[in-house]
Steps between C-alpha positions, in 0.01 A plus 500: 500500500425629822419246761205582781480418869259237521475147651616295477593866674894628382763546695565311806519860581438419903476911473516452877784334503697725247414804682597333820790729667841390492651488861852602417415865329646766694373860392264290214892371309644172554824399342511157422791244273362283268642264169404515171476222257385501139593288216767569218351642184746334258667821286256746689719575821338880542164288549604275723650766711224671507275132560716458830490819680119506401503188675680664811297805508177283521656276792585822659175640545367136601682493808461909515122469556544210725312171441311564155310179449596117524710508178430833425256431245256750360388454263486704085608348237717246732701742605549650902386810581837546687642460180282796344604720798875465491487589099246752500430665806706825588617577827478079617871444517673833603868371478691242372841372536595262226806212499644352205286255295692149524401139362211305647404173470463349141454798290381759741638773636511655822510895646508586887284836583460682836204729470319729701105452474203734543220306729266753376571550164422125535184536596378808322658215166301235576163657412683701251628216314141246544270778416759550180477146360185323699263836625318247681171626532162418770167566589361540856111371585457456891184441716576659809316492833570742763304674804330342805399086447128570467584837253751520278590657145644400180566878366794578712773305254741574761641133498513502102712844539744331726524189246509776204815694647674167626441382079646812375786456733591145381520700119170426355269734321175530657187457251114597558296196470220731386266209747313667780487272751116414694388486813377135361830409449618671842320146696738281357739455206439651206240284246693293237330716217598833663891346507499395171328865395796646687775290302354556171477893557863553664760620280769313719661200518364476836226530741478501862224389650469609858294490838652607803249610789580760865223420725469615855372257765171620641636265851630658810896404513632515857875613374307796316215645723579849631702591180461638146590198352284257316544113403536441101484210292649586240632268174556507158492250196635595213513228157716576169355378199681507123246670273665289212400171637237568780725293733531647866860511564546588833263504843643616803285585839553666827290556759521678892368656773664827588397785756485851338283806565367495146491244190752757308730437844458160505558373131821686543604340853836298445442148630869276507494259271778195551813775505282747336318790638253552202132674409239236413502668117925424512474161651229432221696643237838329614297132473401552192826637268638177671240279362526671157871510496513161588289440213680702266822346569381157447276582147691736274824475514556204250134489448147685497141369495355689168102561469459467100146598358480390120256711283285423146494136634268321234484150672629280761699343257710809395555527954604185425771613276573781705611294770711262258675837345598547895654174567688485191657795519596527864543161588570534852175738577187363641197574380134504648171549278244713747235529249306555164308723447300771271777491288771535729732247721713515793794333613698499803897448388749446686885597314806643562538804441126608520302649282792682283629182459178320398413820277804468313501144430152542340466798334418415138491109497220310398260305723282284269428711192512834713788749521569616897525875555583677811267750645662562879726400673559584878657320778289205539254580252532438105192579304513346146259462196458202215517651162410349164 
């Protein structure tokens, strides 16, 4: 079954991170020496020649792309996308020099490599091997304001285009929202009912939700006067929500006041950030796959928060047994009724493994008199219906 991106959001992915550049490439190959170590397959030693020098490969391109991730995790299926690159991906590892496979500890063996590594078949991997397995998908709604701070626009969707392009670059597939955004909505954040509108009507597993404004000062500035050059504020908000569970996953915020001859100019001005010299849209953007990596990292690799929305619900009572199916069969998950209602119920469950894991230990039991059948299942999401 083919797991989604979704939130309890895959794959510690830090895509920032992985695509970070390595510092010891020279001409984009690095040759680096790394161990392998895999397990003895008892009367299977073709496999577990082939489990060790898998195990080098994938060490190989770790330290080839530099610092992946804290632990390298990202997440499908449990297993690392460095993994994924070193056994799949042509053109990663160039050249390798093998030694002889010896004795490890207890039951393992061992395998010395020297390899030379491709930084940007790397790269050009990453998305190659996420869009693959995860093809993490998102829709863009911004209100933007820019112009003069007594007249200003929301047609422009210049700031959205920057977000759009910096999304695309961090390997997700952009999705129209289909939701025209208002001048109404343009005063403020968007309404509550227009966000929920925009949820239900994406075909993603997320949405951002936007506002990021470029407003030039209508006051004299001494360092200005007798130039081209104008004062901006200009700042952007941007929040990720999971359209399986409606939870906002990550905020992140930036604002400044830059000089530049023309909002375009100055939304693009690079402002130093701590070490960094940044664009407001990359300083945003760098906040927030933080947050969400941080997040993923924490959630879903021994365990996922799974939305589960039970159909042809006939009474509280058979919720009731719903929930007691749950707990008997995964003992360790935890489980949270949300509500009742018009014949359907949702939970909020907690369980390793996520929703794959919860699908399969319930497919086809009983919960009161009624047999369980799966409907969907997604990452984060299972959709289920009572028969009988």
């Amino acid at each position: 079954m083919k797991s989604q991106l979704s939130g309890t959001f895959t794959a510690s992915l830090i895509i920032g991170a992985l695509l970070a550049p390595a510092a010891a490439f020279a001409d984009g190959i690095q040759t680096v020496s790394v161990e392998g170590e895999a397990a003895v397959i008892d009367g299977d030693p073709a496999q577990t020649e082939r489990n060790v020098k898998r195990d080098a490969r994938r060490r190989a391109v770790e330290q080839g792309a530099g610092v992946l991730v804290e632990s390298n995790t990202i997440v499908r299926n449990f297993q690392l996308v460095a993994d994924e690159i070193a056994t799949s991906a042509k053109g990663v590892i160039v050249d390798e020099q093998w030694g002889p496979i010896t004795d490890g500890a207890t039951k393992t063996k061992k395998v010395k490599l020297t390899a030379k590594v491709s930084k940007d078949a790397i790269s050009d991997s990453v998305c190659t091997v996420i869009k693959a397995n995860h093809d993490p998908k998102v829709s863009l709604v911004f209100v933007e304001k820019v112009g003069d701070e007594n007249k200003w626009s929301t047609e422009r969707g210049m700031i959205e285009s920057m977000f759009a392009s910096a999304f695309k670059d961090a390997c997700f597939t952009i999705v129209e929202s289909g939701i025209k955004v208002t001048e109404v909505s343009a005063n403020g954040d968007l309404p509550q009912e227009e966000i929920e509108k925009i949820v239900k009507n994406s075909n993603a597993q997320y949405v951002v939700l936007g506002s990021g404004k470029v407003i030039k000062s209508d006051k004299a500035n001494a360092l200005i006067e007798g130039t081209k050059m104008n004062s901006y504020a200009v700042s952007a908000n941007v929040k990720l929500m999971n359209t399986s569970t409606n939870e906002i996953e990550a905020v992140s915020f930036k604002s400044a006041n830059i000089l530049g001859i023309s909002p375009e100019n100055a939304l693009k001005a690079v402002e130093k950030t701590g070490n960094k010299s940044q664009m407001i849209v990359e300083s945003v953007m760098d906040d927030m796959m933080k947050k969400v990596s941080a997040r993923w990292t924490s959630e879903l690799v021994n365990a996922g928060r799974v939305q589960v929305i039970v159909k042809n619900v006939p009474s509280y009572a058979a919720a009731k047994s719903f929930k007691d199916l749950v707990a008997k069969a995964m003992t360790s998950a935890k489980i949270e009724q949300r509500d009742v209602k018009g014949g359907q119920a949702t939970f909020d469950v907690d369980v390793e493994g996520g929703a794959e894991a919860l699908a399969s230990a319930i497919e086809g039991k009983k919960a009161g008199k009624s047999t369980v059948e799966v409907i969907e299942v997604s990452r984060g999401k299972v959709v289920l219906k009572l028969n009988g």
